[in-house]
Backbone as ProteinMPNN parsed JSONL, in Angstrom:
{"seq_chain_A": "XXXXXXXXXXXXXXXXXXXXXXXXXXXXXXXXXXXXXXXXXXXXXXXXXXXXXXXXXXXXXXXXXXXXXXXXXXXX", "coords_chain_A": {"N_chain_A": [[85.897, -37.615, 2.883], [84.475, -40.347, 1.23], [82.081, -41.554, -0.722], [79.435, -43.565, -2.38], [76.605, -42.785, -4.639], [74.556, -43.489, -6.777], [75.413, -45.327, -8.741], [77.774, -43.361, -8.731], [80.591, -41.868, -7.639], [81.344, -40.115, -5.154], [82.924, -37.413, -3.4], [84.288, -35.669, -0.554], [86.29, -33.378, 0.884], [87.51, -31.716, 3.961], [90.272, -29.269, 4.239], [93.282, -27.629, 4.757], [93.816, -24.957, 3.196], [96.8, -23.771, 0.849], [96.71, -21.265, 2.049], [95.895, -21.04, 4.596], [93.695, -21.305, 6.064], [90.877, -23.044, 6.249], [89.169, -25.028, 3.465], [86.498, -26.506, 1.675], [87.008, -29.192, -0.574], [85.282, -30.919, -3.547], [84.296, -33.815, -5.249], [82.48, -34.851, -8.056], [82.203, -38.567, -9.824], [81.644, -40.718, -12.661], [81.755, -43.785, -13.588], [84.853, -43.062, -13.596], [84.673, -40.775, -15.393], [84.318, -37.023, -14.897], [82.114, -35.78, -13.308], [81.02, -33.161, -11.963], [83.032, -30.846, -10.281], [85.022, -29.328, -7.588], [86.002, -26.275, -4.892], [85.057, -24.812, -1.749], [84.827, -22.288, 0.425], [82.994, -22.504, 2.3], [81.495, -22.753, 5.03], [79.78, -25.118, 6.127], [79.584, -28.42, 6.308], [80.938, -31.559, 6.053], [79.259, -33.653, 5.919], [76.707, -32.153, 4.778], [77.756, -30.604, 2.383], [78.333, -33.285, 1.02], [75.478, -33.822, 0.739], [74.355, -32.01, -0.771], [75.901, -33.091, -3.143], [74.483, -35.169, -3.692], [72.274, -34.437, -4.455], [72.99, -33.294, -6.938], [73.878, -35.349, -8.469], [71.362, -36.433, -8.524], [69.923, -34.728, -10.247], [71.721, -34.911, -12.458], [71.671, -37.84, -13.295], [69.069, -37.663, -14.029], [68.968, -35.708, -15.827], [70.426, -36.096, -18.061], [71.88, -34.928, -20.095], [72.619, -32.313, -19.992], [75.484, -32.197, -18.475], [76.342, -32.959, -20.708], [79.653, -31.965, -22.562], [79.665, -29.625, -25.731], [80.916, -29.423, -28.786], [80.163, -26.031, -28.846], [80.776, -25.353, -26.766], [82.929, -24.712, -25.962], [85.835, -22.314, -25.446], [88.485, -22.026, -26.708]], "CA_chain_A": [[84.989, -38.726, 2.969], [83.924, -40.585, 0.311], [80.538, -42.247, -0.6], [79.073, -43.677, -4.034], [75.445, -42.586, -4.735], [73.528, -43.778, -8.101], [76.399, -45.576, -9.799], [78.862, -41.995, -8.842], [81.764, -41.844, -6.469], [81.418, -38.522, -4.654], [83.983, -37.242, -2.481], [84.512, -34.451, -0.131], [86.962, -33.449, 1.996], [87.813, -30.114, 4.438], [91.463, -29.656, 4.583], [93.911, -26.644, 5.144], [94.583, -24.104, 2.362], [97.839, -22.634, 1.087], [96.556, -20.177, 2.561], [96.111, -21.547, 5.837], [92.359, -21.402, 5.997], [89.727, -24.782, 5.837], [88.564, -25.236, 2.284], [86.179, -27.692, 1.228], [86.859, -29.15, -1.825], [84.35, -31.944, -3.659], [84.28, -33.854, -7.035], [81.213, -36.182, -8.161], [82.579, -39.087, -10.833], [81.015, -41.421, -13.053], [82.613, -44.636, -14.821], [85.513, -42.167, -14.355], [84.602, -39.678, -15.824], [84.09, -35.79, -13.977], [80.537, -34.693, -13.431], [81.262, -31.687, -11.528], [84.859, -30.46, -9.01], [85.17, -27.596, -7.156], [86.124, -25.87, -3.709], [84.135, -23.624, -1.429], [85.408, -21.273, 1.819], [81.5, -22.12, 3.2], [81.044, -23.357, 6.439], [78.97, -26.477, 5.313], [80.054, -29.438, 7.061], [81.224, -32.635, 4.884], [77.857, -34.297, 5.606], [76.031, -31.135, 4.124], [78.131, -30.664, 1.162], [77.653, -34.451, 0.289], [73.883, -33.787, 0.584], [74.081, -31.498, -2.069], [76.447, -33.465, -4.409], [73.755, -36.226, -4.42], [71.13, -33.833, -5.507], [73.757, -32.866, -8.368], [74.018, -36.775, -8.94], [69.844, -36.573, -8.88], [69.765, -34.076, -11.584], [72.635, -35.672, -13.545], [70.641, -39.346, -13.908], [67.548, -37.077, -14.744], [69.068, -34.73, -17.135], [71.967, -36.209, -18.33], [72.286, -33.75, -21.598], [72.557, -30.661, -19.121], [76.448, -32.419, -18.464], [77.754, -33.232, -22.106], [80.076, -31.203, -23.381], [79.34, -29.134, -27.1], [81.678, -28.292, -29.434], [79.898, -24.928, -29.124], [80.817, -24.826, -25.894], [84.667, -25.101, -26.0], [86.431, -20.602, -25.669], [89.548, -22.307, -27.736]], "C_chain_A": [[84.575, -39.093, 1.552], [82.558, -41.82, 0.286], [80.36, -42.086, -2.219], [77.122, -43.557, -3.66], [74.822, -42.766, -6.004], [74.619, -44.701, -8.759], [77.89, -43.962, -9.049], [79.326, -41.934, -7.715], [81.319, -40.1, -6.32], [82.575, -38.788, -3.187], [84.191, -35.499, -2.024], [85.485, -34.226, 1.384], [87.344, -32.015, 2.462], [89.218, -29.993, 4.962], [91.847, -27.658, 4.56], [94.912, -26.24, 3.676], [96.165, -24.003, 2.394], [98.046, -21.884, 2.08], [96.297, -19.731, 3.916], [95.018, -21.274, 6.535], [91.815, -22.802, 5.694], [89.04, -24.117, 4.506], [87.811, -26.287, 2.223], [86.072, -27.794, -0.246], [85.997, -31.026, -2.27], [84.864, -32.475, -4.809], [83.245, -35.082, -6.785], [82.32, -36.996, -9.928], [81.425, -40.352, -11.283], [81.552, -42.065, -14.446], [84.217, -43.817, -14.819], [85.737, -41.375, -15.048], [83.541, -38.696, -15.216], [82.347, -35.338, -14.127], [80.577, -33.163, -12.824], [82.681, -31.642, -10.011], [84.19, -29.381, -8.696], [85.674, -27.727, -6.003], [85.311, -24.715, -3.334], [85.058, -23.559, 0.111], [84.001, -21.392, 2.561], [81.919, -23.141, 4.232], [80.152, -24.663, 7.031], [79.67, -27.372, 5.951], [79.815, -30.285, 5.823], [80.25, -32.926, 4.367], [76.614, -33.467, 4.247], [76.597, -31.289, 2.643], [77.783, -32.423, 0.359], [76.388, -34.519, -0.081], [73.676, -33.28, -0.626], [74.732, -31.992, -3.403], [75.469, -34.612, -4.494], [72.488, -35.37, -5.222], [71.805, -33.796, -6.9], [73.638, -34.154, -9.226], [72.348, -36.832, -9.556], [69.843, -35.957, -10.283], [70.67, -34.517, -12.68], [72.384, -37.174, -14.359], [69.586, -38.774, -14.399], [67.479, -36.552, -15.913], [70.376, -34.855, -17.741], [72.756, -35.113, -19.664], [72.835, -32.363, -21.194], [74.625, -31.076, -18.646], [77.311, -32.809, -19.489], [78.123, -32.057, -22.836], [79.915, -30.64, -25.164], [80.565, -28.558, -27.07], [81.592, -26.794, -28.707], [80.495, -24.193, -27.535], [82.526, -24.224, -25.063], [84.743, -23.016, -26.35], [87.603, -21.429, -26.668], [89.13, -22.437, -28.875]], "O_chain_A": [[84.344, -38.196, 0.741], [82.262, -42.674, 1.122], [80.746, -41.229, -3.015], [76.529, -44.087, -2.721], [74.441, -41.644, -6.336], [74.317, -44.567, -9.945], [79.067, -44.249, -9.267], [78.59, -41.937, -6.728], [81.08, -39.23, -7.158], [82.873, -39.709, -2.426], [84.236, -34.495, -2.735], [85.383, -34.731, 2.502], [87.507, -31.139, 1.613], [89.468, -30.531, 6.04], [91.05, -26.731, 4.415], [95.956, -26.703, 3.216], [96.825, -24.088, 3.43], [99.029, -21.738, 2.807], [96.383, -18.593, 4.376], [95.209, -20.966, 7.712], [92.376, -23.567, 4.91], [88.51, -23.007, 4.461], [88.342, -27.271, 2.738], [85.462, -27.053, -1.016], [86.091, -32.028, -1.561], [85.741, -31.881, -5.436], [83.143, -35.899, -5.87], [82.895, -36.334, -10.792], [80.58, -40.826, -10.524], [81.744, -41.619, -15.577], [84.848, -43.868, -15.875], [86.875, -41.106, -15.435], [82.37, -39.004, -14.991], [81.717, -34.7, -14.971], [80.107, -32.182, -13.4], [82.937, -32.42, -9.092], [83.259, -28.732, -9.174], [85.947, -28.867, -5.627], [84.908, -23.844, -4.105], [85.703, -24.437, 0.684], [83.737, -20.52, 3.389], [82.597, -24.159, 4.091], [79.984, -24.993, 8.205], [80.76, -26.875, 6.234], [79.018, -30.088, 4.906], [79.93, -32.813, 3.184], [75.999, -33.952, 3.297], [76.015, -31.981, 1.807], [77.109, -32.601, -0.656], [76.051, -35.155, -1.079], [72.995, -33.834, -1.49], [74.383, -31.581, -4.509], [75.603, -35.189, -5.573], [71.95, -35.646, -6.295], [71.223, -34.227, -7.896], [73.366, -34.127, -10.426], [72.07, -37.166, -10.708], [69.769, -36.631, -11.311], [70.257, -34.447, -13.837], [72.716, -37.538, -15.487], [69.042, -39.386, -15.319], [66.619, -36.639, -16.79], [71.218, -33.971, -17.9], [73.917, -34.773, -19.891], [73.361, -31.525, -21.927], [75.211, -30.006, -18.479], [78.528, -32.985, -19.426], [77.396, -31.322, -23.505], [80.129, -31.586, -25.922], [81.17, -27.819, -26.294], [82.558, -26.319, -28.11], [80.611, -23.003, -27.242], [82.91, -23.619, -24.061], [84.016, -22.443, -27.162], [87.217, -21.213, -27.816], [89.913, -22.67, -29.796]]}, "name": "protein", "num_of_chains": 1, "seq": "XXXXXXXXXXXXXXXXXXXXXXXXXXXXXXXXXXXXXXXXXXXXXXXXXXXXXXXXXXXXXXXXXXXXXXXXXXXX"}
């Protein structure tokens, strides 16, 4: 499913592992460019997990400095 919340495309969908297990995997974007990906093995229904990628979106218009990458932050 996908849904835009502040300006940010979020998207989440529960599909069938490799491994032949339900995964849900998410990603929040903005302008095209990644605010946060991932996958989770929880039990969370789409709706749910979207709930929580708009909070992520909340805190990302609030605190936008807490998502830009530092040099300092780069292991290479």
């Amino acid at each position: 499913m996908k849904t835009f919340y502040r300006g940010c495309e979020i998207e989440v969908t529960k599909e069938k592992c490799l491994g032949g297990w339900k995964m849900i995997y998410f990603s929040v974007f903005d302008d095209g460019f990644e605010v946060t990906s991932g996958y989770s093995e929880s039990e969370d229904t789409i709706q749910e997990v979207i709930k929580n990628m708009k909070e992520v979106v909340d805190d990302y218009r609030d605190h936008p400095e807490d998502y830009e990458e530092n040099e300092d932050d780069e292991d290479f």
